[in-house]
C-alpha positions in Angstrom: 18.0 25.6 47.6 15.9 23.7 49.3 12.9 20.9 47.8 9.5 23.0 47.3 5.6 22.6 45.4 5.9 25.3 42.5 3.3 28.1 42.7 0.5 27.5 40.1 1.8 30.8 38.4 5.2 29.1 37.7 3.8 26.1 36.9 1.6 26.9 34.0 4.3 29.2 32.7 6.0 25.8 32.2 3.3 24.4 30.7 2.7 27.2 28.5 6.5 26.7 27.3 5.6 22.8 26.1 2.4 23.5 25.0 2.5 27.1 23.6 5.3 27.1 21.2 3.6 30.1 18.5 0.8 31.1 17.4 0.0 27.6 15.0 0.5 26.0 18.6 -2.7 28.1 19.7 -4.9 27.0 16.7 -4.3 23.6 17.2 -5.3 23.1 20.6 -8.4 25.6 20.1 -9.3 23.6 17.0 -8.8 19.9 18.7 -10.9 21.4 21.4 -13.7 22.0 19.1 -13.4 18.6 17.1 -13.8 17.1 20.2 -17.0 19.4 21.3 -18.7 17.4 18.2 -18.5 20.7 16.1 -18.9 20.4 12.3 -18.5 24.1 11.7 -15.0 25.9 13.1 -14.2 29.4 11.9 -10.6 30.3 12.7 -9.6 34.8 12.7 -6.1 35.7 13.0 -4.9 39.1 13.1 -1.0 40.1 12.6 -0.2 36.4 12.0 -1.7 35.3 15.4 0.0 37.5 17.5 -3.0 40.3 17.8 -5.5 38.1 17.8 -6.7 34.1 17.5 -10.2 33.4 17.5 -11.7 29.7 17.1 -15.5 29.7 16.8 -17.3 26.2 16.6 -21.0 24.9 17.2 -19.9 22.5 19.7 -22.1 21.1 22.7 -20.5 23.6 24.5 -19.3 24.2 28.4 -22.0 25.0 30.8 -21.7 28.0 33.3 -20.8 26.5 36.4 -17.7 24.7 34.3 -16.4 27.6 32.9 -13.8 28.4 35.6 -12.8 24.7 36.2 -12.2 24.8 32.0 -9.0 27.8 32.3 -7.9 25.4 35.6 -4.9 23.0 35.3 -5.4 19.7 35.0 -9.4 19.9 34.2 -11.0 18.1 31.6 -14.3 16.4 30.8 -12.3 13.2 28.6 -10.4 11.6 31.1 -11.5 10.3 34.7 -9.2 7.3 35.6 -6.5 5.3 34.6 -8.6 3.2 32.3 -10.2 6.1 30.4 -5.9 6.7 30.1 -5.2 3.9 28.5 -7.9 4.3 25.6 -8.5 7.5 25.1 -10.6 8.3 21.7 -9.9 12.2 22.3 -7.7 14.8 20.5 -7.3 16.4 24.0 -7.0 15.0 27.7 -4.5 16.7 29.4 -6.5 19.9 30.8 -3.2 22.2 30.4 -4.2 24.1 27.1 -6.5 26.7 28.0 -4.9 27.2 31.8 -1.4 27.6 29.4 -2.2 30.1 27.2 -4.4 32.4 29.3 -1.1 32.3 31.3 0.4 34.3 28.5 -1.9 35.9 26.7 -4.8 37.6 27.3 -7.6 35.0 27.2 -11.9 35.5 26.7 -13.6 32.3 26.8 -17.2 32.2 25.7 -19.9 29.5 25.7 -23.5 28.2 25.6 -25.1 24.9 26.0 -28.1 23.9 24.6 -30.1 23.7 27.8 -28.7 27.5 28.8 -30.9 29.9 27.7 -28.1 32.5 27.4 -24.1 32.3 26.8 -22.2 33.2 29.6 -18.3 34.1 29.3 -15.0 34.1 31.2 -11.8 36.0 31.1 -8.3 35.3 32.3 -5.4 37.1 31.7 -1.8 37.1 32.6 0.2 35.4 35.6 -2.4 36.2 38.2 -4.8 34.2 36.0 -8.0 35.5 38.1 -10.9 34.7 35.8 -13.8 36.7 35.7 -17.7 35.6 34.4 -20.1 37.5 33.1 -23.3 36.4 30.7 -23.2 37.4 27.1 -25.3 36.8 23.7 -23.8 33.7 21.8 -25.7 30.6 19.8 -25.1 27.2 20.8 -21.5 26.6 20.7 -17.8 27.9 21.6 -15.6 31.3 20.7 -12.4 31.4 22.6 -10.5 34.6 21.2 -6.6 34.6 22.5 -5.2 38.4 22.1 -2.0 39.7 22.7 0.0 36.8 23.0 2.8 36.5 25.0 2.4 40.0 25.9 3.8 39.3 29.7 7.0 37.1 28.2 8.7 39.6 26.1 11.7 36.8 25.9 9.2 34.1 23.8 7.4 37.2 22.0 11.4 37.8 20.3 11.3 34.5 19.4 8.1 35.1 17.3 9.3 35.3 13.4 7.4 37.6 10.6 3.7 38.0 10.2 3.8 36.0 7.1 6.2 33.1 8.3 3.4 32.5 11.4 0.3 32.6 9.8 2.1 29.9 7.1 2.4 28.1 9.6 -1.3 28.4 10.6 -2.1 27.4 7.4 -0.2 24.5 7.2 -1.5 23.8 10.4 -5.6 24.0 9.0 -4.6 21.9 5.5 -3.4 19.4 7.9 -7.1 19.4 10.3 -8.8 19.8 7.1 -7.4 16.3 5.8 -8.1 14.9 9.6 -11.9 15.7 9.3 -13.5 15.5 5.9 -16.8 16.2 7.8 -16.0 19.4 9.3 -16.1 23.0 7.7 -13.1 24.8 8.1 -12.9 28.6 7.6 -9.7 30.3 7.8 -9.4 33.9 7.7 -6.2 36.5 8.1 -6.8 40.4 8.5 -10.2 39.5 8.1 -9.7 37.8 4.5 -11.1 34.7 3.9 -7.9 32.8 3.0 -9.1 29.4 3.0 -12.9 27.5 2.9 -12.7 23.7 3.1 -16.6 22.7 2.9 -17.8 19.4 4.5 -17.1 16.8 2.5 -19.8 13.1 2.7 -19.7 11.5 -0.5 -15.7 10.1 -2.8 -15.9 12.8 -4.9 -16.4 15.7 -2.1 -13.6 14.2 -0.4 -11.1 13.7 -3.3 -11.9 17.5 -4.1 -10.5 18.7 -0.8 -8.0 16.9 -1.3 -7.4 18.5 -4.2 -7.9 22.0 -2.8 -5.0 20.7 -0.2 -2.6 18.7 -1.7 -2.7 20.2 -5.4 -3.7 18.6 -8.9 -0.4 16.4 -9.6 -0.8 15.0 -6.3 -4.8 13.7 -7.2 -3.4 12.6 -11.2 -0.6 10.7 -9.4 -2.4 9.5 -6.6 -3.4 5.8 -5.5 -6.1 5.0 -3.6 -4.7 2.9 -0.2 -7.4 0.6 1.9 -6.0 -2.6 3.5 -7.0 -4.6 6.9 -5.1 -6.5 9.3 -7.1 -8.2 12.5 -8.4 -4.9 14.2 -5.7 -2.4 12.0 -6.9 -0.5 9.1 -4.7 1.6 6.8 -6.4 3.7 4.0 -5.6 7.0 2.2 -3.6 7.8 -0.9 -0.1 7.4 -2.2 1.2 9.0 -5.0 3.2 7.1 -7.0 7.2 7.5 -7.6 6.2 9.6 -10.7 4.5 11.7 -8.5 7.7 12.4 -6.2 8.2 15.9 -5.2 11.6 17.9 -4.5 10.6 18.4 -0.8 8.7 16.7 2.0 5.8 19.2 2.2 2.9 16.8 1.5 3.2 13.9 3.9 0.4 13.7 5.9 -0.4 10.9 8.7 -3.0 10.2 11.1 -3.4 7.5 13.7 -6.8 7.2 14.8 -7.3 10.8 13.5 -5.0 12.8 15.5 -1.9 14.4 13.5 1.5 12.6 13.8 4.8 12.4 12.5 6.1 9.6 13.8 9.4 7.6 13.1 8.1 4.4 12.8 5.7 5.4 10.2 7.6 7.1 8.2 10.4 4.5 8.6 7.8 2.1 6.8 6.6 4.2 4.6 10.3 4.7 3.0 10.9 1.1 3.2 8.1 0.8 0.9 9.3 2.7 -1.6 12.5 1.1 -1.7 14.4 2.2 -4.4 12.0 3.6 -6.5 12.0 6.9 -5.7 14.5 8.8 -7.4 17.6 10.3 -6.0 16.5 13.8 -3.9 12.8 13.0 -3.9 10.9 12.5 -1.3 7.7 10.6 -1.5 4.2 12.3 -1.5 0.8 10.3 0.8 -2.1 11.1 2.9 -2.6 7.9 4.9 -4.8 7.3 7.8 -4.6 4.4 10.9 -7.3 3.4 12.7 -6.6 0.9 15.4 -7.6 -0.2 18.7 -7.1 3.2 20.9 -5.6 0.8 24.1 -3.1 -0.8 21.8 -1.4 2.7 20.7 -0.1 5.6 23.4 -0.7 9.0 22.7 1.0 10.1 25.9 4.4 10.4 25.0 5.1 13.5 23.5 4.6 17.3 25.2 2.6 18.2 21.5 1.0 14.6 21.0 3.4 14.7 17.7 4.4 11.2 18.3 2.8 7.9 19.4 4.0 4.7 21.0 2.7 1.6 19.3 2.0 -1.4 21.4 2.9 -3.8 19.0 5.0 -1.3 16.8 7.1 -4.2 14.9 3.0 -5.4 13.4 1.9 -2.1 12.8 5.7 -1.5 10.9 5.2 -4.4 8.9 1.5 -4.0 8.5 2.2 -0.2 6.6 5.2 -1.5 4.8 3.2 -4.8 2.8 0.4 -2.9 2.3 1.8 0.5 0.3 4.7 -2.5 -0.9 2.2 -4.4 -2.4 -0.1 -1.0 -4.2 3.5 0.5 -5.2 4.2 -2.4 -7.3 0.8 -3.4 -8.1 0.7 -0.3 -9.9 4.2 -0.2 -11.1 2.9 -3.3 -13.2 0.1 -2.3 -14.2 0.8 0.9 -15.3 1.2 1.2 -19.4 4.7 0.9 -21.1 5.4 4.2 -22.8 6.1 3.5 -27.0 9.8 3.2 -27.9 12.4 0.8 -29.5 14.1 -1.3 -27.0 17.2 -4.1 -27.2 16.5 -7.0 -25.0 19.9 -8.3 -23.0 21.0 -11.5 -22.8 21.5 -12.7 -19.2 21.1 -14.8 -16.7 17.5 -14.6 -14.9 17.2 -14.5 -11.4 16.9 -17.5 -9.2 13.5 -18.2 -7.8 13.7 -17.3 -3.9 11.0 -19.9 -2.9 12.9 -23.3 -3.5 16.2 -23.2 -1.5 16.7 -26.8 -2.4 16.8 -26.3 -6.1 18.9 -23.0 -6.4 19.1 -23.4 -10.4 15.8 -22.9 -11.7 14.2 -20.5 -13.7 11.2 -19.5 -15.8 9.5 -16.4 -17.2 9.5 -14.2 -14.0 9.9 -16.7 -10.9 13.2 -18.0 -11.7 12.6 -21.7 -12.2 15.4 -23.4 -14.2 16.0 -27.7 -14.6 19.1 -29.1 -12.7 22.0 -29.4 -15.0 22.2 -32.9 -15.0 18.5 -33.3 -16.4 19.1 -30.8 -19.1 22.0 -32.6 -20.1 20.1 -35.7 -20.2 17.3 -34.3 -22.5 19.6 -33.0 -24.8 20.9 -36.1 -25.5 17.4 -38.3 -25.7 16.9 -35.7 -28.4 19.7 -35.9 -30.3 20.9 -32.6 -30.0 19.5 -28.9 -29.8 16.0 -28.9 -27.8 13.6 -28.0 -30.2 12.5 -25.0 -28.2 15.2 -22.5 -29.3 18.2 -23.9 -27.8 18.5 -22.9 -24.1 18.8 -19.6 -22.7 21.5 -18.4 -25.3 20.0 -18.9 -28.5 17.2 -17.6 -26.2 18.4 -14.8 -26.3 20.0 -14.5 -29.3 16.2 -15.1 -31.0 15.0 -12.4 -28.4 17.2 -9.8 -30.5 16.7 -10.9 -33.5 12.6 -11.4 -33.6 11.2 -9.8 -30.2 8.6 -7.9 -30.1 7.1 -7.3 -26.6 3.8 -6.2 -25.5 2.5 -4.3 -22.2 -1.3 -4.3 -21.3 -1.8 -3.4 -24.8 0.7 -1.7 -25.8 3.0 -3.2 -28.1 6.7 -1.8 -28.6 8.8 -3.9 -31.4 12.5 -4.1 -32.3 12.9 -3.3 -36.3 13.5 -6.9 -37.0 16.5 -8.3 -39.1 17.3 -8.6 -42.7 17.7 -12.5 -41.4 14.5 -12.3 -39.8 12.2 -11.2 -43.1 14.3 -13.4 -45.1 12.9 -16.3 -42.8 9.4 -15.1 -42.0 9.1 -14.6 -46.1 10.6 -18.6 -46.5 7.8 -19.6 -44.1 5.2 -18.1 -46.2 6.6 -19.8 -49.2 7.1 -23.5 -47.8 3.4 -23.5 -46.4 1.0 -26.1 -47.4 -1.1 -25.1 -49.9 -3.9 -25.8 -48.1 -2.4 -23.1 -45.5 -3.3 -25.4 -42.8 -0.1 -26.0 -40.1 -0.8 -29.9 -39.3 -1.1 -31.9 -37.0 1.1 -30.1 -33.7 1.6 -33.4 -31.8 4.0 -34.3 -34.3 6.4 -31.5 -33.4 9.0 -30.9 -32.4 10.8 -33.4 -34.4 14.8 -34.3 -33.7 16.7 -31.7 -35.2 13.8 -29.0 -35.9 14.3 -25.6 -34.2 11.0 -24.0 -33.1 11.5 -20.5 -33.7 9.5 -17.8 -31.6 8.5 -15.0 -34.2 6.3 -12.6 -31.7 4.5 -12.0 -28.9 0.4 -11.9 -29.3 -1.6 -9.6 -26.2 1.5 -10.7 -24.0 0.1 -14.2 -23.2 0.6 -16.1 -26.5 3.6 -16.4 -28.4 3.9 -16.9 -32.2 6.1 -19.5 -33.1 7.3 -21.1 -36.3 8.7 -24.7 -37.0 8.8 -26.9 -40.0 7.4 -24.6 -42.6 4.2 -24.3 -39.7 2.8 -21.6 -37.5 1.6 -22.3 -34.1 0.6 -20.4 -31.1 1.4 -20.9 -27.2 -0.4 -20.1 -24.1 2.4 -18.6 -22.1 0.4 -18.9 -18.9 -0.4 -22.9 -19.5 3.2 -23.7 -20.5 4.5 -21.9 -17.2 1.9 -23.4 -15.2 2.9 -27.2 -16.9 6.8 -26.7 -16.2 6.3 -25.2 -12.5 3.8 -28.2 -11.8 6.6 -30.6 -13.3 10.0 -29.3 -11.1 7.3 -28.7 -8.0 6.2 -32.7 -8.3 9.5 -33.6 -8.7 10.7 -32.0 -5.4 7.9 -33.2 -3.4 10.0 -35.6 -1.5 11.7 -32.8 -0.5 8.8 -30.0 0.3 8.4 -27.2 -0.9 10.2 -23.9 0.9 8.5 -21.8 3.3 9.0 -18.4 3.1 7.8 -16.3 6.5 5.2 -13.8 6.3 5.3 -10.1 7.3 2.1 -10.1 8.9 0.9 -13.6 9.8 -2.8 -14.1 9.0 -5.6 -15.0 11.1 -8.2 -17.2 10.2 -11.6 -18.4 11.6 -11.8 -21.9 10.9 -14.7 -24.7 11.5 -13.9 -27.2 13.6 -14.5 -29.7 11.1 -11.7 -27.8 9.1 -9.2 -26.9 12.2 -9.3 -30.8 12.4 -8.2 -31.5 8.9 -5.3 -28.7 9.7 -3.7 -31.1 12.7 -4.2 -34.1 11.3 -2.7 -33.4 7.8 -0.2 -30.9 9.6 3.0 -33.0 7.7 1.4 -32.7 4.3 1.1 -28.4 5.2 4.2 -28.3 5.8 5.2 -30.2 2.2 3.0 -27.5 1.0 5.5 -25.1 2.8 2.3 -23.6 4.8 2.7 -23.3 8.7 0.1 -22.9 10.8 -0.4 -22.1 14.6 -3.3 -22.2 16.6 -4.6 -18.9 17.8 -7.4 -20.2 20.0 -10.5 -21.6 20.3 -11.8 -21.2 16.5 -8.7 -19.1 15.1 -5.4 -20.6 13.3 -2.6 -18.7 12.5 -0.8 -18.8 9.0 3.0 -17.7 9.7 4.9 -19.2 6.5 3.8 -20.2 2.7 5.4 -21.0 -0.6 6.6 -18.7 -2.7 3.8 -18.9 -5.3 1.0 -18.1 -2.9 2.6 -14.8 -1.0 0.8 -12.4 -3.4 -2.5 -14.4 -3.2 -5.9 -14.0 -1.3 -4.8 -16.1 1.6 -8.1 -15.6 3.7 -9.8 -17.6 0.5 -7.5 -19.5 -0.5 -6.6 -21.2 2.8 -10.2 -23.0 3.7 -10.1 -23.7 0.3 -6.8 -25.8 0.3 -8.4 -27.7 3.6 -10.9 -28.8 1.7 -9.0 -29.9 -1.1 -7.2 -31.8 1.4 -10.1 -33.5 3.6 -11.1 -34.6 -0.1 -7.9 -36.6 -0.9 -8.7 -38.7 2.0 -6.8 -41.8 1.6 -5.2 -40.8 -1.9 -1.5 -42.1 -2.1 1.8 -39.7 -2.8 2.2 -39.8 -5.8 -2.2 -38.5 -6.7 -1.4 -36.3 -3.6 1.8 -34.4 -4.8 -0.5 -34.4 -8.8 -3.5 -32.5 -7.0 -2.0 -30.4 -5.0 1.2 -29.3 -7.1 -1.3 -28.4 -10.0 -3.6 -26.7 -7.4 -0.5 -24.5 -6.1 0.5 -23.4 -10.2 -3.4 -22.6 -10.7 -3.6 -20.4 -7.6 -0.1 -18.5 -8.1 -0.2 -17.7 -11.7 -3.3 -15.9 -12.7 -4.2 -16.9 -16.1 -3.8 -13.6 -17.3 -0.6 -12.4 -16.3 1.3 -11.0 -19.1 4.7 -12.2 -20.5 7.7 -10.3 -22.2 9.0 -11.9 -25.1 12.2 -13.0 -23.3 10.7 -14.3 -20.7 8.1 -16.1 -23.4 11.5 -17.1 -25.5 13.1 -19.2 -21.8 9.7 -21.0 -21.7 9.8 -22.5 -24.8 13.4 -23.6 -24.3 12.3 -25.1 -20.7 9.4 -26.8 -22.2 11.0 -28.5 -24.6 12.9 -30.2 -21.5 9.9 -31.9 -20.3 9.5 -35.8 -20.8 6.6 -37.0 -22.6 5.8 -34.9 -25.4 4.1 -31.5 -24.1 3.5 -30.2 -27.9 0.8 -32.3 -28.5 -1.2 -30.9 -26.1 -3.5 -28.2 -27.4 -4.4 -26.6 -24.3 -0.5 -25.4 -24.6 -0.3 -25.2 -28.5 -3.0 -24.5 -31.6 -1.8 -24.6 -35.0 -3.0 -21.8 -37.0 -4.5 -21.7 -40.5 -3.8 -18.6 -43.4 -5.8 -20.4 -45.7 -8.5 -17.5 -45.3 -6.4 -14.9 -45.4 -4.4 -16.5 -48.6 -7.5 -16.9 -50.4 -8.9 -13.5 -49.8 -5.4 -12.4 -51.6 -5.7 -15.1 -54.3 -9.2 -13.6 -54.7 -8.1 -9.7 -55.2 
């Protein structure tokens, strides 16, 4: 058979095949047509589930008179005009084949006004032969394009077609998705002329969050976090329901890059990354989450539906979705209250803390810091014996089930404590002072005296008992003093860099870029590695461990400065400054402790030279001399 041009008939029979796939196929390239007119009002009538009829009203700008004919062509549209316009298009439609397909299998009436027409005028196409006929008519400002019969002349696609019901669901499916797209359009949906659905335009949080109500359900909105995060010219916002908001089925995940509909791989390879294992087993995650980006750095001409895109940087924009719904996953994970019961706290050996590679022993509530051997050894013996802090991570432990009591944002949940445990907390009462006052703490520990940790207080202070006196610690100083200890001590060797997903970008003075150069050694210590990025921009690809869930954009002119200060300071003030800058920045001073965790940093602390007792920023005594008396006075 020999090489020939394909008749226009065959040709947008084709097309119709990529394009016109059933009835919801229709809607959506009526609706987009709209959206893109600039209409904030769309009325959508089906009859028999689309195959009767499909009618899409809007109160576009509308196509003038002597464009109607050019409009049910191939290959005519008003949004592209060269390759440039290709390459950034801001559209939901550019490829002129929608209308010229589906008048080429249905029976098509296409009528519009613009505001400088005086009168509507309307044209009709129907069938292979496609000949289009115009006529005026009475419309307002504005578009109806009413699709009838459809497939009428393919009676092989029309047997394809399934129920009335199963077609308009997916019509409907197809209008919850538009109406999540557009929060400022109204969307009316009717089906044998019953209004089925009415999403209202939406302006201000609480209009929005109701439609989103109305289309992703109730549990969706109580489980539901709100998502908005920036990267150089990339936004991501939306919602995200959390993993206690994980349905059976995939039927509410809803994306949108620069607000046209996708369901792309990469996306929703990042979005289950995110989740990790917290979903459970069968569940599938639940979101509504919008991307907004440069339209020249994403490709929207790569799939015959515009389903899919084509990232130009996908491995950024992967990353990018991943941190962001990582970091509001477990953000809220933490956050989120501890339900009331009776729990048994293990003993076991914490994690190692992944920021150090050169010190792969250390540990400490949460991060994993832990003394070498050889040093724990060594303060053992300066003291005689058993640390005064409960013994290492056994007796640890051991104290943990006997005494704990943990609390969570508020909520406390306590183990019934022991027979051995009233027995000792009644003793303490009884060998008190009679003052009631505790005594002088920089005298403690003293060789052979156990400090014993008797509860947690608002899960940053921890109540602890030694010598007959009562004494509370400031979890979040006594972490922040044995982190700022082991990070001094390795600052001969640096601290580790761990590489970020997304490397940040930073507009620096010049004053300040200097400071970065010349002081690029010290950085590096720091484990931060910075890159320029051109003429006022530096790049920050790597930091410590400490710093990764931190405000780096602050944080980072911040540390320059702090550096620029130091001047001519030698090592040894350097590595003080700095290390106690780092432990400041990475633990907030109210992060919250459980009483293991609390139990392993008295133990460490009692490693420490000097004597960190005595200082009362770590340790108050406390006084029951009021609360004695007001019982003596009963």
């Amino acid at each position: 058979m020999p090489i020939r041009i394909l008749p226009p008939i065959l040709a947008n029979q084709i097309a119709a095949g990529e394009v016109v796939e059933r009835p919801s196929s229709v809607v959506k390239e009526l609706v987009e047509n709209s959206l893109d007119a600039g209409a904030n009002r769309i009325e959508i009538d089906i009859d028999k589930g689309g195959a009767k009829l499909i009618r899409i009203r809007d109160n576009g700008c509308g196509v003038a008179q002597d464009e109607l004919v050019l409009a049910l062509s191939r290959h005519a549209t008003s949004k592209v005009a060269t390759l440039d316009d290709l390459e950034g298009i801001n559209s939901l439609g550019f490829r002129g084949e929608a209308l010229a397909s589906i008048s080429s299998v249905s029976r098509l009436t296409f009528t519009s006004r613009t505001q400088a027409q005086s009168e509507a005028w309307q044209a009709q196409a129907e069938g292979r032969e496609m000949d289009v006929t115009i006529k005026p008519a009475a419309h307002p400002v504005g578009t109806t394009v009413e699709v009838v019969d459809l497939f009428f002349n393919t009676p092989a696609r029309r047997k394809f077609m399934r129920s009335e019901k199963t077609e308009f669901a997916h019509i409907d499916e197809l209008v919850r998705r538009i109406a999540l797209s557009r929060f400022d359009v109204t969307l009316l949906l009717r089906h044998n002329d019953k209004l089925v659905r009415q999403y209202r335009a939406a302006s201000t949080i609480a209009e929005q969050e109701r439609r989103l109500a109305a289309v992703c359900g109730s549990p969706f909105m109580h489980h539901a976090l709100a998502i908005e995060s920036e990267h150089s010219d990339v936004r991501l916002r939306g919602w995200l329901a959390t993993p206690a908001g994980a349905r059976p089925q995939n039927d509410l995940q809803y994306t949108y890059v620069n607000g046209r509909m996708m369901r792309d791989k990469l996306i929703n390879h990042a979005i289950r990354q995110a989740y990790d294992e917290l979903l459970p087993a069968g569940s599938h995650a639940a979101y509504v989450l919008y991307i907004e980006l440069d339209p020249r750095q994403v490709d929207v001409n790569v799939h015959p539906a515009k389903h899919e895109v084509r990232f130009h940087q996908a491995r950024l924009i992967h990353d990018f979705i991943y941190q962001a719904l990582f970091a509001a996953l477990h953000r809220a994970r933490e956050e989120a209250p501890l339900a009331m019961s009776e729990v048994t706290l293990p003993v076991a050996e914490p994690p190692e803390y992944p920021g150090q590679a050169p010190r792969t022993d250390w540990y400490g509530a949460e991060h994993g810091y832990r003394a070498p051997a050889a040093v724990r050894e060594e303060g053992a013996g300066e003291r005689g014996g058993a640390p005064a802090g409960g013994g290492g991570a056994d007796r640890a432990g051991q104290a943990a089930h006997a005494h704990g009591a943990i609390t969570g944002h508020g909520v406390g949940l306590a183990e019934a404590p022991s027979r051995e445990a009233l027995r000792g907390m009644q003793a303490l009462l009884t060998t008190l002072p009679e003052s009631g006052e505790a005594g002088p703490v920089r005298d403690e520990p003293q060789s052979g005296q156990v400090a014993r940790a008797l509860s947690l207080v608002e899960g940053r202070y921890l109540l602890l008992e030694q010598g007959g006196r009562l004494a509370l610690l400031r979890l979040v100083a006594a972490e922040r003093r044995l982190l700022r200890h082991w990070l001094q001590d390795g600052w001969g060797q640096g601290l580790a860099a761990q590489p970020l997903l997304l490397p940040v970008s930073f507009k620096l003075a010049k004053s300040q870029q200097q400071v970065a150069n010349e002081q690029e050694i010290l950085l590096k210590r720091l484990g931060l590695e910075l890159k320029s990025g051109g003429r006022d921009t530096m790049i920050l690809t790597r930091v410590p461990a400490l710093l990764r869930q931190t405000d780096l954009a602050r944080l980072l002119p911040e540390l320059l400065q702090l550096v620029e200060g130091l001047g001519a300071a030698d090592d040894q003030e350097q590595a003080q400054v700095l290390c106690q800058w780092l432990v400041e920045q990475g633990l907030a001073a109210d992060k919250q402790y459980d009483f293991a965790s609390a139990n392993r940093l008295l133990g460490e602390l009692a490693h420490l030279p000097g004597e960190p007792f005595a200082d009362r920023r770590l340790l108050r005594p406390l006084s029951l001399a009021a609360t004695l008396a007001e019982f003596d006075g009963e």
